[in-house]
C-alpha positions as CSV (number, residue, x, y, z in Angstrom):
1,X,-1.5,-51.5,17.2
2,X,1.0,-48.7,18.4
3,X,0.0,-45.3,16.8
4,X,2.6,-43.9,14.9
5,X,3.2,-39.8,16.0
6,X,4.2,-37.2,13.0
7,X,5.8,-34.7,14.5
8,X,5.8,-31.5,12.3
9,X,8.4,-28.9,13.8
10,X,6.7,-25.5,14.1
11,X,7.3,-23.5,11.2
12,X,5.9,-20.2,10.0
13,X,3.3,-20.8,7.7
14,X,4.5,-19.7,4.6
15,X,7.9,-20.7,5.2
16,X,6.3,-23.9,5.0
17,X,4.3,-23.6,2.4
18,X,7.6,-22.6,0.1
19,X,9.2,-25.6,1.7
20,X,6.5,-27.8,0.2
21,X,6.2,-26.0,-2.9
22,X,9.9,-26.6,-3.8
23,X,9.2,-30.5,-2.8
24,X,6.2,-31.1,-5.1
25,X,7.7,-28.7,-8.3
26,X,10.6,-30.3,-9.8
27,X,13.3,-28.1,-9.9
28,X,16.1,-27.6,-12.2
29,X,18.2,-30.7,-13.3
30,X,21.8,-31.1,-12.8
31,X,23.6,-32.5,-15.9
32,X,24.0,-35.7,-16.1
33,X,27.3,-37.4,-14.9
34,X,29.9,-39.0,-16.7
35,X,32.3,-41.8,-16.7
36,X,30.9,-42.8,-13.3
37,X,31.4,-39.2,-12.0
38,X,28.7,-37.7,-10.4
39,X,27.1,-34.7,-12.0
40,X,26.0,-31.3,-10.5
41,X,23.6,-31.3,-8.2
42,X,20.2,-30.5,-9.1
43,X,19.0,-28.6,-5.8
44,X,22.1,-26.5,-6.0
45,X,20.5,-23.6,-7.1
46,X,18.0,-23.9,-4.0
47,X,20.5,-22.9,-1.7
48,X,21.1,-19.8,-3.5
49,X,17.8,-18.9,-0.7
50,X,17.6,-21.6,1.0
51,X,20.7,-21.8,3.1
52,X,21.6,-21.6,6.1
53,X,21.1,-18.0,7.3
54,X,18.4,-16.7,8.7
55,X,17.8,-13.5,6.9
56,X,14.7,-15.0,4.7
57,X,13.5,-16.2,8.0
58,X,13.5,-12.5,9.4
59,X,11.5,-10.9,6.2
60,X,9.0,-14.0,6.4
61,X,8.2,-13.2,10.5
62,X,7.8,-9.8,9.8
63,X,5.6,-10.5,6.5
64,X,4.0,-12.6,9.3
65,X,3.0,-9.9,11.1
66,X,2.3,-7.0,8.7
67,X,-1.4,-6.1,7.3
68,X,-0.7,-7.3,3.9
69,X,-0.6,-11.0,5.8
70,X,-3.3,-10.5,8.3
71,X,-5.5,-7.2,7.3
72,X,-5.5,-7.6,3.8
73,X,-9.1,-8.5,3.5
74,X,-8.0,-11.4,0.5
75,X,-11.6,-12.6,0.3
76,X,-12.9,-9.9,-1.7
77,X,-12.1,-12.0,-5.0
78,X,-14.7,-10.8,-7.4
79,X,-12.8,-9.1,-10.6
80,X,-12.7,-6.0,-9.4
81,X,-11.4,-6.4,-5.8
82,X,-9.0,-9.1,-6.7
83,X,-6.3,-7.6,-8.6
84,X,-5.2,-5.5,-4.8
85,X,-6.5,-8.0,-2.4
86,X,-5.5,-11.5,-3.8
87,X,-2.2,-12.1,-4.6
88,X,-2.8,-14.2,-7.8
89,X,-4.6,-11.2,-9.2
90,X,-2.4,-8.7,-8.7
91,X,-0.4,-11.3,-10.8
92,X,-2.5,-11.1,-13.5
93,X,-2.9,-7.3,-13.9
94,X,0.6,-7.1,-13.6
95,X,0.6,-9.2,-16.7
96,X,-2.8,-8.1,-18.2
97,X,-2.3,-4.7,-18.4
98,X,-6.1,-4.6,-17.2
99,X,-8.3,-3.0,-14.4
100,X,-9.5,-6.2,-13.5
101,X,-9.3,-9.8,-13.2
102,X,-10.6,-11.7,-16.2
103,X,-12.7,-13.8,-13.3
104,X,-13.1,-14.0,-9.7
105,X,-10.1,-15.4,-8.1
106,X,-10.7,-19.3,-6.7
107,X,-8.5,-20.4,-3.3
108,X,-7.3,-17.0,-3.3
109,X,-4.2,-15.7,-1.3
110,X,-2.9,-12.8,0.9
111,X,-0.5,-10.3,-0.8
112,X,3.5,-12.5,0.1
113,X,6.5,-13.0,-1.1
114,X,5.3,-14.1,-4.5
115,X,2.9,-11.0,-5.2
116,X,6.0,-9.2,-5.6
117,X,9.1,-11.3,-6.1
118,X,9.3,-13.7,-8.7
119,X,9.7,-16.1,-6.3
120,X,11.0,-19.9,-8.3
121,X,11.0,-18.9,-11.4
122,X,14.4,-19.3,-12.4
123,X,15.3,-21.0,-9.3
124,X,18.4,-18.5,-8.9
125,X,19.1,-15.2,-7.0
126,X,16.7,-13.2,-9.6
127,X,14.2,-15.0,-8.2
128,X,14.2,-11.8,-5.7
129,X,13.6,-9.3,-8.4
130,X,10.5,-7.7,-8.0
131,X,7.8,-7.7,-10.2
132,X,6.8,-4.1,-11.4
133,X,9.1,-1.6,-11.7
134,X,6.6,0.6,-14.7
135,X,6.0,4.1,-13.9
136,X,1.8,4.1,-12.9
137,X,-0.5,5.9,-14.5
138,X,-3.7,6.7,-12.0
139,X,-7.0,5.5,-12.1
140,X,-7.9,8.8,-10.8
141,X,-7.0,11.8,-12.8
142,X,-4.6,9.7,-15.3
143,X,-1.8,11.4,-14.5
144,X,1.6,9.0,-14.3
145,X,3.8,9.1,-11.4
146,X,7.4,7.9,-11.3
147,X,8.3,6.4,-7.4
148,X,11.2,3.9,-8.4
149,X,11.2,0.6,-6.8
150,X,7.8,1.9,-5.1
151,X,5.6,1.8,-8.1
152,X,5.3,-1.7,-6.8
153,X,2.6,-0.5,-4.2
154,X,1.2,2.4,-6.1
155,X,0.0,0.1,-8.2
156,X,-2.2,-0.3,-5.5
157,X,-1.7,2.2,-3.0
158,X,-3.7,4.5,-5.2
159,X,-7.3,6.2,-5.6
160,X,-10.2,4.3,-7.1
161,X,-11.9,6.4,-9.6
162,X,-15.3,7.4,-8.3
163,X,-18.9,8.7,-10.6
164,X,-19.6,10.9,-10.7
165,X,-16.4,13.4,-10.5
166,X,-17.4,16.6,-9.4
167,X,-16.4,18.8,-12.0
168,X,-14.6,22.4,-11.9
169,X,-16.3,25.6,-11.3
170,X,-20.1,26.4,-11.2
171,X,-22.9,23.9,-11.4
172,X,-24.0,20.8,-8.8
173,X,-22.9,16.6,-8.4
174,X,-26.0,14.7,-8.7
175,X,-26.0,11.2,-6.6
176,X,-29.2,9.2,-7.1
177,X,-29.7,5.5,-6.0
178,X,-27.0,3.8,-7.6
179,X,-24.3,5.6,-6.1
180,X,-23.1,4.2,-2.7
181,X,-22.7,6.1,0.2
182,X,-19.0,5.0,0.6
183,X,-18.2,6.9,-2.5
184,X,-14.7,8.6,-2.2
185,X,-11.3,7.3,-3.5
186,X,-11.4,4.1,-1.3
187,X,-9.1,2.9,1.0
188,X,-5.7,3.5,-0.1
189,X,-4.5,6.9,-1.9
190,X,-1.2,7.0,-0.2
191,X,0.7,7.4,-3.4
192,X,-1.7,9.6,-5.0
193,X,-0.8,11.8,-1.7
194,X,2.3,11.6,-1.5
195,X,3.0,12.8,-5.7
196,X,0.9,15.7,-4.7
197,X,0.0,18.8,-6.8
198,X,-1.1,18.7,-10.2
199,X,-0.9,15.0,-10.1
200,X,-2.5,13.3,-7.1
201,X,-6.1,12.8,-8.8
202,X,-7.6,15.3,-5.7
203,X,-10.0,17.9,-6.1
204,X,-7.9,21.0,-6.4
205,X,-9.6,23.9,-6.0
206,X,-8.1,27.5,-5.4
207,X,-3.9,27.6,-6.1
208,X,-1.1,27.3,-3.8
209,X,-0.4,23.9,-4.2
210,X,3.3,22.8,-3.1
211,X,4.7,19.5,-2.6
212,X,7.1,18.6,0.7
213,X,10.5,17.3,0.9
214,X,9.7,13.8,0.4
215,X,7.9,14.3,-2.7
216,X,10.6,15.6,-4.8
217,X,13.8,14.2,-2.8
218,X,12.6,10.4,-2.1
219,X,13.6,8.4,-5.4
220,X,12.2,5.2,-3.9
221,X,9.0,6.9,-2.1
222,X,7.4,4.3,0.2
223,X,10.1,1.9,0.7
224,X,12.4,4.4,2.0
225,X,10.7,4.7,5.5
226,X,8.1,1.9,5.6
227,X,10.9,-0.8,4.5
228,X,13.8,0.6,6.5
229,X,16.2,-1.4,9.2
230,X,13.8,-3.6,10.5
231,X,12.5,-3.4,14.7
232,X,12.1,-7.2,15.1
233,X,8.7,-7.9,13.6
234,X,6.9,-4.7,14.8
235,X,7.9,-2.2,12.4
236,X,10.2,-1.5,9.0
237,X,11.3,-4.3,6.9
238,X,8.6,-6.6,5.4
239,X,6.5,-5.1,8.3
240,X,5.8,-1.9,6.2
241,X,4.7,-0.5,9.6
242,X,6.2,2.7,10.7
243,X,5.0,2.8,14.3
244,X,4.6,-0.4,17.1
245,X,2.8,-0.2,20.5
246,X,5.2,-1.0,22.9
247,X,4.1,-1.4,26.6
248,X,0.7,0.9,26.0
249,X,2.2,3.5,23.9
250,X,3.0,3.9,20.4
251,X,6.5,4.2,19.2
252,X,7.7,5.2,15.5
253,X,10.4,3.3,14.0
254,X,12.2,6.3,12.3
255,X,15.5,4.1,10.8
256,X,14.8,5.0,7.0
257,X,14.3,9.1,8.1
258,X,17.2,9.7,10.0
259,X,19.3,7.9,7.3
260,X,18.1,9.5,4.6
261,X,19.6,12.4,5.0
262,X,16.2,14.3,6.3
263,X,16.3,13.9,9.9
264,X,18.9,13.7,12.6
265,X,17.3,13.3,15.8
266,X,14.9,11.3,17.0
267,X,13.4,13.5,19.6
268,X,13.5,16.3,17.8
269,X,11.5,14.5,14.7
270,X,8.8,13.2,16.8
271,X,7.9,16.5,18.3
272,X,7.8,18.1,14.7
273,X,5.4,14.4,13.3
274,X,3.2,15.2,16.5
275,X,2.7,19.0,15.8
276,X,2.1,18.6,12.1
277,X,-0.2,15.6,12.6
278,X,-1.9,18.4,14.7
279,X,-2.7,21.0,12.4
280,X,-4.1,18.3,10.0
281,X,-6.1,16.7,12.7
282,X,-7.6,20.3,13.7
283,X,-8.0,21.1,9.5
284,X,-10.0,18.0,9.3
285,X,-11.9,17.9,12.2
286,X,-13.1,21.9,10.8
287,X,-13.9,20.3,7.3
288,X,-15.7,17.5,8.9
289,X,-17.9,20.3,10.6
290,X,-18.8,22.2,7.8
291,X,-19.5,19.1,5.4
292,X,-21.9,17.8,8.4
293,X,-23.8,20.9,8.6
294,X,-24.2,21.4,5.0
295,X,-25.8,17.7,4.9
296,X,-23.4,16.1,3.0
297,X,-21.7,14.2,5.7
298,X,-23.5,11.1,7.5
299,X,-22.9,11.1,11.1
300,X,-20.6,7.8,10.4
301,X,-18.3,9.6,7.9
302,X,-20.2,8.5,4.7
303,X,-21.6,10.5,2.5
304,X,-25.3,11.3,2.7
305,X,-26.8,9.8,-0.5
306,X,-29.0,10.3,-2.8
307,X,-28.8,14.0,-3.0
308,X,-27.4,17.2,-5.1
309,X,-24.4,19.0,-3.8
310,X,-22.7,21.6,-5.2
311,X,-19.3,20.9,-6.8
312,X,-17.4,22.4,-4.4
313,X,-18.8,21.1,-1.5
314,X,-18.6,17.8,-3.3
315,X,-14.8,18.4,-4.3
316,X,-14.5,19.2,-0.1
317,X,-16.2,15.6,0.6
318,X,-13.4,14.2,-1.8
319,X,-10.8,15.6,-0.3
320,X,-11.7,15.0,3.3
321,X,-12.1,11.4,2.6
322,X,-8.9,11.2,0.3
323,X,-6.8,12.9,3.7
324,X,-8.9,10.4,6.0
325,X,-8.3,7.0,4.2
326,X,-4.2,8.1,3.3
327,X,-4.4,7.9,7.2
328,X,-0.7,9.2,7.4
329,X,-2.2,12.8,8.8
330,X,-0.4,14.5,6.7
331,X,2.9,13.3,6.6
332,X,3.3,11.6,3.3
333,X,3.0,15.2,1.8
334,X,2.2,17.8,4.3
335,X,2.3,21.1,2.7
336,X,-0.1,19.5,-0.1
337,X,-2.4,18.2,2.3
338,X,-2.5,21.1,4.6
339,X,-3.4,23.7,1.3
340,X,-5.9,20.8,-0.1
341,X,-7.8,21.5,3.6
342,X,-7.6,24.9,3.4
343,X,-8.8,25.8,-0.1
344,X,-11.8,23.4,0.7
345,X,-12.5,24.7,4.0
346,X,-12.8,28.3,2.2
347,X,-14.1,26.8,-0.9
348,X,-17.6,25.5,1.3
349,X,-18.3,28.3,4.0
């Protein structure tokens, strides 16, 4: 008996995916005909996406390559890592209201296109509206922030709250057992950062505080730089990546700052990213000193637990790790950062 080959064109995956979804969900009906004229046709409406250009193509390739697709981590699917690394339970926050998920996630996803378009459900061009638009108020602190279309990944992109919260002033942070050496805010403040003083949720101690140009000048925060004209799939667009190795060294896709009316030149804006990412780097590596010496700081990073700190050198060890796991060096918000250093440098020696 001759075997009979399939042949399946080679097709991003979720490009595929969609393509299969829109053949096993019925789609919207055309009216029906009459007097032996044909009606509308039903799939019209699909071609409102799914035509014959290629743009959709471009965002899913560079989706394809971004972290959300392949760093995500979309595994951790209990209730309370779900809701930022599973697409279906950001879903359900979004619609919850809640913290967490009302159960861990089965066959969960990656953060894609659905996560934060609303991707056929009205099988028209809305269907590219995204999903959140509320201002967010912070898990840390409680303070709301306001970044336009970029509350989308602030919902997120923020602190974890951590306990205990080393309080103001005079007195000491106890950790016993229960509290894991990987307290700190978790793995992705970057909002929290870039709103800055008075609202970001860090442990401000001392004054000073100030915000950079981005903060108060960006209406759309994130999406401004990280979703700017796209360089193929290696940075900007559905990427969200601002820099791309190319042949051994790093290169910084700057399209969104030097059309936002910040920047002008290239050359000139890498020297000033590479000397401020200095001073944070030489801030840090300081605070990281002192925080070692003073036993709070594991050799690894962590923190050195159980134990009794005071709240200042605890507030330090927040800070540090808030700075290290925004892992922009500064950038997002570079005068905040630079003054959160300083004041817990002073604050611990």
């Amino acid at each position: 008996m001759k075997k009979q080959l399939a042949i399946l064109l080679p097709l991003p995956a979720l490009t595929l995916a969609l393509f299969i979804a829109s053949c096993t969900k019925e789609g919207p009906q055309g009216p029906a005909g009459e007097n032996g004229i044909n009606g509308t046709d039903g799939t019209a409406t699909c071609g409102q996406c799914h035509n014959s250009g290629e743009s959709f193509l471009a965002k899913v390739i560079q989706w394809e390559a971004s972290v959300h697709a392949n760093g995500g981590n979309f595994e951790r699917n209990s209730e309370s890592c779900a809701p930022c690394h599973t697409s279906m339970g950001f879903r359900e926050i979004i619609e919850t209201g809640e913290e967490t998920t009302s159960a861990v996630i089965s066959d969960p996803t990656p953060i894609n296109c659905y996560t934060c378009h609303k991707i056929h459900e009205n099988y028209d061009a809305s269907d590219w509206a995204i999903r959140f638009k509320d201002p967010v108020t912070y898990y840390e602190g409680g303070k709301v922030t306001d970044l336009g279309s970029s509350n989308l990944c602030a919902k997120c992109h923020q602190s974890r709250p951590v306990d205990p919260y080393p309080a103001k002033g005079e007195g000491n942070t106890v950790f016993d057992e229960s509290v894991s050496y990987r307290w700190g805010p978790h793995h992705g403040p970057q909002s929290n950062l870039f709103s800055g003083a008075g609202v970001s949720g860090a442990y401000e101690i001392g004054s000073g505080y100030e915000n950079s140009y981005h903060t108060a000048n960006l209406d759309n925060a994130c999406v401004t730089c990280h979703m700017a004209d796209a360089y193929g799939a290696q940075a900007g667009g559905h990427t969200f990546n601002m820099s791309y190795d190319y042949h051994g060294s790093t290169e910084f896709n700057f399209a969104g700052c030097l059309t936002s009316g910040c920047h002008d030149d290239p050359d000139n804006l890498l020297v000033y990213v590479e000397n401020k990412q200095a001073e944070i780097e030489v801030l840090m590596e300081e605070l990281a000193t002192l925080l070692t010496d003073q036993g709070l700081m594991r050799e690894d990073g962590y923190l050195n637990v159980p134990g009794t700190y005071t709240n200042a050198q605890t507030g330090a060890f927040y800070n540090y790790k808030f700075l290290e796991e925004d892992r922009s060096k500064g950038i997002h918000n570079f005068k905040y950062s630079k003054k959160l250093l300083e004041n817990s440098i002073a604050a611990i020696q």
